[in-house]
C-alpha positions as CSV (number, residue, x, y, z in Angstrom):
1,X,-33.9,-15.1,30.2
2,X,-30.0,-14.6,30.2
3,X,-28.6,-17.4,32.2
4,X,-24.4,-17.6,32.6
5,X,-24.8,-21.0,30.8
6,X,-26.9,-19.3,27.9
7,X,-24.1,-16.8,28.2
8,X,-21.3,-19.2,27.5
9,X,-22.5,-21.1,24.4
10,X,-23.3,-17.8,23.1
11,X,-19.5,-17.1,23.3
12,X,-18.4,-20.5,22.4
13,X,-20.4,-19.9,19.2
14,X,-19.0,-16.7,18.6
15,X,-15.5,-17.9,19.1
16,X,-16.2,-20.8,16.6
17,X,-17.5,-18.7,14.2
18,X,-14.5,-16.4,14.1
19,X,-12.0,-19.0,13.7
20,X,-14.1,-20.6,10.9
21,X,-13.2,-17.1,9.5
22,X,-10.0,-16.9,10.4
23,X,-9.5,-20.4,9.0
24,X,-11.6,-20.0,5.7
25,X,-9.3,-17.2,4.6
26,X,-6.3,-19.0,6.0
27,X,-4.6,-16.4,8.2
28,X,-1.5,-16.2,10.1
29,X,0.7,-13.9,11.8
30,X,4.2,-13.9,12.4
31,X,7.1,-12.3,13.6
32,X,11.0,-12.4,12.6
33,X,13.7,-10.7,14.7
34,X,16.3,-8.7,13.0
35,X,19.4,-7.1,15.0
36,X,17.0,-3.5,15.2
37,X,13.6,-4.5,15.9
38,X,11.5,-7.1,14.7
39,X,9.3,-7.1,11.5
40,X,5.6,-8.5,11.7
41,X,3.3,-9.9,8.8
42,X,0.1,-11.9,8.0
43,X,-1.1,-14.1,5.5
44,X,-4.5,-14.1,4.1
45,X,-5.7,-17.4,2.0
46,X,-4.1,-20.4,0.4
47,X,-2.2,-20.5,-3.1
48,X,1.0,-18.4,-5.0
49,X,1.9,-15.9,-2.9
50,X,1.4,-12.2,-3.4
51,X,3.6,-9.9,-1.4
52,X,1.8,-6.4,-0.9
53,X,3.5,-3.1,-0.4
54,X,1.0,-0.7,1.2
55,X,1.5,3.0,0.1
56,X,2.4,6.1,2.6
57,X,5.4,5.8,3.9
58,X,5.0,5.7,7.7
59,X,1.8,3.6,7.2
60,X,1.0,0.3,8.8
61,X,-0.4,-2.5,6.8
62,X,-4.1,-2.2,8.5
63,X,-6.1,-0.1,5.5
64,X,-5.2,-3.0,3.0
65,X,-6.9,-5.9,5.1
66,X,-9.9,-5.4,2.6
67,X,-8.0,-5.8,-0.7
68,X,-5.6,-8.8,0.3
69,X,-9.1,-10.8,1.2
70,X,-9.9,-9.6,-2.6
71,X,-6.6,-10.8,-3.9
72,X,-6.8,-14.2,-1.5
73,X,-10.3,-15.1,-3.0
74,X,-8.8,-15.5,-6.3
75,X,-6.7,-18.0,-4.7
76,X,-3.6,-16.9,-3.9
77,X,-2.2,-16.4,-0.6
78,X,-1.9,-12.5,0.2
79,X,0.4,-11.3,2.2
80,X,0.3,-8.3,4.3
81,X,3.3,-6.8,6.5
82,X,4.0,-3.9,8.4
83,X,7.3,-1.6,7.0
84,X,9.6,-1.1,9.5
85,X,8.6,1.3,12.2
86,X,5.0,0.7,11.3
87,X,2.2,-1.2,13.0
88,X,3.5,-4.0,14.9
89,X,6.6,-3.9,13.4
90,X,9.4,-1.9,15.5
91,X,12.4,-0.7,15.7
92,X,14.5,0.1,18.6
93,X,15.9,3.2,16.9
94,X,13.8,5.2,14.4
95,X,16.3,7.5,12.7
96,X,18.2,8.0,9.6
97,X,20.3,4.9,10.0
98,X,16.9,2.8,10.3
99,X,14.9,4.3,7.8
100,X,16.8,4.2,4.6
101,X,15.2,1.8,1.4
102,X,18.2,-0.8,1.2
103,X,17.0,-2.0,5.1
104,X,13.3,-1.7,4.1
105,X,13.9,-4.1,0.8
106,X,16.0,-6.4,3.4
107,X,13.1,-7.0,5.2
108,X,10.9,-7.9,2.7
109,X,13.8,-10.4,1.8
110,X,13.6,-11.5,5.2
111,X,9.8,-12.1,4.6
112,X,10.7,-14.1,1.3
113,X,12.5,-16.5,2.8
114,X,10.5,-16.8,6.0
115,X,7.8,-17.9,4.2
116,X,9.9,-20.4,2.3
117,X,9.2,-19.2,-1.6
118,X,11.8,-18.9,-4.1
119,X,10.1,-16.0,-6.0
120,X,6.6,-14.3,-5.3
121,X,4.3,-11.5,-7.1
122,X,4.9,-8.8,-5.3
123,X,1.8,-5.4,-5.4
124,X,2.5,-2.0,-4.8
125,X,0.2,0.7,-3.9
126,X,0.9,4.3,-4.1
127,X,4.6,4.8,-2.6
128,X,4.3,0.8,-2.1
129,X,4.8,0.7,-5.9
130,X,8.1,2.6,-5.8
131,X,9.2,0.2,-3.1
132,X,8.3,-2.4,-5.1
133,X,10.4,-1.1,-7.8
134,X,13.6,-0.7,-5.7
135,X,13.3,-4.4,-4.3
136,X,12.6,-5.5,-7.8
137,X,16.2,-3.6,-9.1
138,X,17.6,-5.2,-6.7
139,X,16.5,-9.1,-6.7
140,X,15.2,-9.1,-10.3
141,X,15.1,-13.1,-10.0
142,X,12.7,-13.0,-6.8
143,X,9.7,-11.6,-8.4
144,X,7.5,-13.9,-10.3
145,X,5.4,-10.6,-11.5
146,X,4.3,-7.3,-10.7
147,X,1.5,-5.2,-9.9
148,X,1.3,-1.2,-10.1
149,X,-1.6,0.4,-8.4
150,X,-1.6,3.8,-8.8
151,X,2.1,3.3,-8.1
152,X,4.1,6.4,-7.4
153,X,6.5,5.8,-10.1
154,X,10.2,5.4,-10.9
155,X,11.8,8.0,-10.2
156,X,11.0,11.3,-8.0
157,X,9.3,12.7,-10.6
158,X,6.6,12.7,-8.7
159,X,7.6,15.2,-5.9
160,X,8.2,17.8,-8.7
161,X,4.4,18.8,-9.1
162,X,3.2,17.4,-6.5
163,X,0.6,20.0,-4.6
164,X,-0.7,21.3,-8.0
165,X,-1.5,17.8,-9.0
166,X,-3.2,17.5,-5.7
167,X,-5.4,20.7,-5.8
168,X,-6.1,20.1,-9.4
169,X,-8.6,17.3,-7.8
170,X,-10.5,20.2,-5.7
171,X,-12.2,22.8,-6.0
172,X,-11.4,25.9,-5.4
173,X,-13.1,26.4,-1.8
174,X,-11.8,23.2,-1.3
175,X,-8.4,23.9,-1.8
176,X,-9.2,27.0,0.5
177,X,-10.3,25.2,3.3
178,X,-7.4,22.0,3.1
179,X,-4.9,25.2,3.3
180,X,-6.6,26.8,6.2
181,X,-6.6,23.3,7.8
182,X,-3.0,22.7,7.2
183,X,-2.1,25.6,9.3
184,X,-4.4,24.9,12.0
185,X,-2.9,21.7,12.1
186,X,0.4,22.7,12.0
187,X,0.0,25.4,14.8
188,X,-2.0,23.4,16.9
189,X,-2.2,19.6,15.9
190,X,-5.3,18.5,18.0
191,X,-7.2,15.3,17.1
192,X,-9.8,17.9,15.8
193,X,-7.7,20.2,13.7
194,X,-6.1,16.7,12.0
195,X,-9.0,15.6,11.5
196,X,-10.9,18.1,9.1
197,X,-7.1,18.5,7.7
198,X,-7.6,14.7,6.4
199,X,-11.2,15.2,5.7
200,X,-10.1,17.8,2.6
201,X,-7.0,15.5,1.9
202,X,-8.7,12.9,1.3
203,X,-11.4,14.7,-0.9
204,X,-8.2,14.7,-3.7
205,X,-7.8,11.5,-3.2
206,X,-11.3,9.8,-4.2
207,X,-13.6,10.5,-7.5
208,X,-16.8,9.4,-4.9
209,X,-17.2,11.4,-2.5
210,X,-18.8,8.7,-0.1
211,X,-15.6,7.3,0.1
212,X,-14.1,10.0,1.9
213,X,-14.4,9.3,6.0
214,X,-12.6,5.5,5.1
215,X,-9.5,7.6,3.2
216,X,-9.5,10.5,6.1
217,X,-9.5,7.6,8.9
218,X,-6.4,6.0,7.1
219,X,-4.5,9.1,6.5
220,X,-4.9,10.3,10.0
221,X,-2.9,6.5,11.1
222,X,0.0,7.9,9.1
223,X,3.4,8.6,11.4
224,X,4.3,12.3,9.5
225,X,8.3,11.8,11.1
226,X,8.4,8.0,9.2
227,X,7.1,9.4,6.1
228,X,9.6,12.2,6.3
229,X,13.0,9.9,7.1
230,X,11.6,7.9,4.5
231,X,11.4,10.6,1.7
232,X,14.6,12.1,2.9
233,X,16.2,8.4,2.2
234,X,15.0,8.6,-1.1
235,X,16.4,12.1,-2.0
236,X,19.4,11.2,-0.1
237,X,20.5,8.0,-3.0
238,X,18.8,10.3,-5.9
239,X,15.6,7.7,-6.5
240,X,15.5,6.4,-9.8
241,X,14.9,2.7,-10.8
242,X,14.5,3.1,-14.5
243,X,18.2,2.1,-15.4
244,X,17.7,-0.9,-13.7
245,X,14.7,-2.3,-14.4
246,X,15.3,-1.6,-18.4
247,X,16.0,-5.4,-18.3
248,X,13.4,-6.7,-16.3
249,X,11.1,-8.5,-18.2
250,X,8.3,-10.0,-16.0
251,X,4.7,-9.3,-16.6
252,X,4.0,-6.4,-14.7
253,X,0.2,-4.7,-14.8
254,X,0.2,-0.8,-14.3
255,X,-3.6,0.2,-12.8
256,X,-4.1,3.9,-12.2
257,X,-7.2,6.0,-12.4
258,X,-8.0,8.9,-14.5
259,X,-8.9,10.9,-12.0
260,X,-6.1,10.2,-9.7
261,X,-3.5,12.7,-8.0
262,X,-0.8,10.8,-9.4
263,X,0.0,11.8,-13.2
264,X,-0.3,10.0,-15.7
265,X,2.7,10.3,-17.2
266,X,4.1,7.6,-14.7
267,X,2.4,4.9,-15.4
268,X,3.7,5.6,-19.1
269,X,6.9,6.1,-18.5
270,X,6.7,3.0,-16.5
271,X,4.8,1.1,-19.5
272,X,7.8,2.2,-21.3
273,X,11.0,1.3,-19.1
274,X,8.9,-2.7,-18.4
275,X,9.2,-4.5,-21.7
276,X,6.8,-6.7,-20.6
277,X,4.1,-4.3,-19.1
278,X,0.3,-3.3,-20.0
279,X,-1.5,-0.1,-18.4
280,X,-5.0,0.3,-18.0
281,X,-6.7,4.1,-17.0
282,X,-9.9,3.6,-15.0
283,X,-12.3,5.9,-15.5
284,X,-14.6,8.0,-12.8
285,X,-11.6,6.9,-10.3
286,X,-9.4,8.4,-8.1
287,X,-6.2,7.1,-5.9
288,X,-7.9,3.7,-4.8
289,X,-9.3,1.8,-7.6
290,X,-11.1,-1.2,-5.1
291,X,-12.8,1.6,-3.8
292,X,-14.0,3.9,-6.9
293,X,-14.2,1.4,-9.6
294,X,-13.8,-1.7,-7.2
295,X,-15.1,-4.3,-10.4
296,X,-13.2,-3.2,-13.1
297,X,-10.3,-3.1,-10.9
298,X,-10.2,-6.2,-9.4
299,X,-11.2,-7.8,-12.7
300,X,-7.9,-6.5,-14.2
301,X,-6.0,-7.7,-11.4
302,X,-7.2,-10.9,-11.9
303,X,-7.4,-11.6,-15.5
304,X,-3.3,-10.8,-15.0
305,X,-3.5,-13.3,-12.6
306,X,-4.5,-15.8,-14.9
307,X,-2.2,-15.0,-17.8
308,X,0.5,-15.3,-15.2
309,X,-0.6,-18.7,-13.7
């Protein structure tokens, strides 16, 4: 029988076992103040620190909770923040004169020497990657390493082909039906009509098809007028890092899968420009290698680890 002092060691057991949690993995949050909002992160573990660039843009932090508990296992600390505008970190004016790259790589400085580290090794995911590229151009000397994961690339030579290389991964009643949701969205964006809009979406994005509710769920967290200020930043200062980074010469590890929307041709034009760079194509995998080919992934990422330690 339930009594209310049955009831309370049950929670004070519950509460202890989620800060054992909490403290196994080592995580903290915290938030810095800057004169336009106020940027939020985490930390995951205990070790080098490994800064991680979640991909979108106008995505929080949240779908990468799984990966940087991956990364902190093999004993580093991973940390996760929120790009501005995003998650818990917010802005009090969301326009062009807050979105634009050169604030976005200031507050991953701010970050950097919040946490007290001279240099880090900093991840990228997706458009995370060509973040991670721009903050790399521009404080070469604060970035111990790098890691591409299916990193959009360089340059914008990614936008050029973009929706073939995207319904190259679908059939074609596939492609049909992620077109006809598209307009229903657009016409009417109800939480249903978004919904089987990401459900197609994220078909391209994933060799298993199991895979698909996680990827729908994240895509469906994007904020669509971020992502657009962002891009329109981009186009606005002509993206292209490759000049640049021609003379950096950390170890950076370029991770993409075969079957991913993002060509190939970036991560060997990006092998190219990184003197110092290996690539490796995963087979039977799609945009997220921790969820297609999750071993072989995560054992590339840390063999790198340990070549770099």
């Amino acid at each position: 029988m339930l009594t209310t002092s049955n009831i309370a060691k049950s929670l004070l057991k519950f509460t202890i076992i989620v800060m054992c949690i909490q403290m196994s993995y080592g995580q903290e949050s915290k938030t810095i103040l800057t004169k336009d909002g106020k940027i939020h992160y985490k930390t995951i573990g205990v070790g080098q620190p490994i800064l991680i660039i979640n991909g979108g843009p106008g995505f929080s932090s949240e779908g990468f909770a799984d990966i940087a508990k991956e990364l902190s296992s093999f004993g580093y600390t991973a940390i996760l923040y929120d790009q501005r505008g995003t998650g818990n970190s917010t802005l009090s004016t969301v326009d062009s004169s807050t979105i634009t790259l050169n604030l976005m790589i200031q507050d991953i400085e701010f970050i950097r020497r919040d946490f007290g580290v001279a240099h880090w090794i900093v991840f990228g995911h997706s458009f995370g990657g060509m973040l991670a590229n721009y903050y790399a151009a521009h404080y070469p000397d604060k970035v111990k390493a790098m890691i591409h994961s299916s990193s959009g690339g360089l340059d914008l030579h990614l936008i050029e082909n973009a929706q073939a290389n995207l319904h190259a991964r679908l059939s074609p009643q596939e492609v049909d039906s992620l077109s006809f949701w598209r307009t229903k969205n657009r016409a009417n964006g109800t939480a249903y009509n978004r919904r089987k809009f990401s459900e197609y979406l994220a078909s391209a994005y994933v060799y298993d098809k199991k895979h698909i509710p996680v990827v729908s769920q994240r895509l469906m967290q994007g904020d669509m007028r971020l992502n657009r200020l962002v891009w329109n930043a981009m186009f606005n200062i002509n993206f292209d890092c490759k000049e640049n980074l021609k003379s950096f010469n950390k170890p950076v590890l370029i991770l993409q899968g075969k079957q991913d929307v993002i060509p190939e041709s970036l991560a060997l034009t990006a092998q190219k420009v990184f003197s110092n760079s290996s690539v490796f194509f995963l087979e039977e995998c799609g945009h997220y290698g921790w969820l297609d080919q999750k071993e072989e992934y995560l054992s590339h990422i840390k063999s790198f680890l340990l070549q770099i330690s």
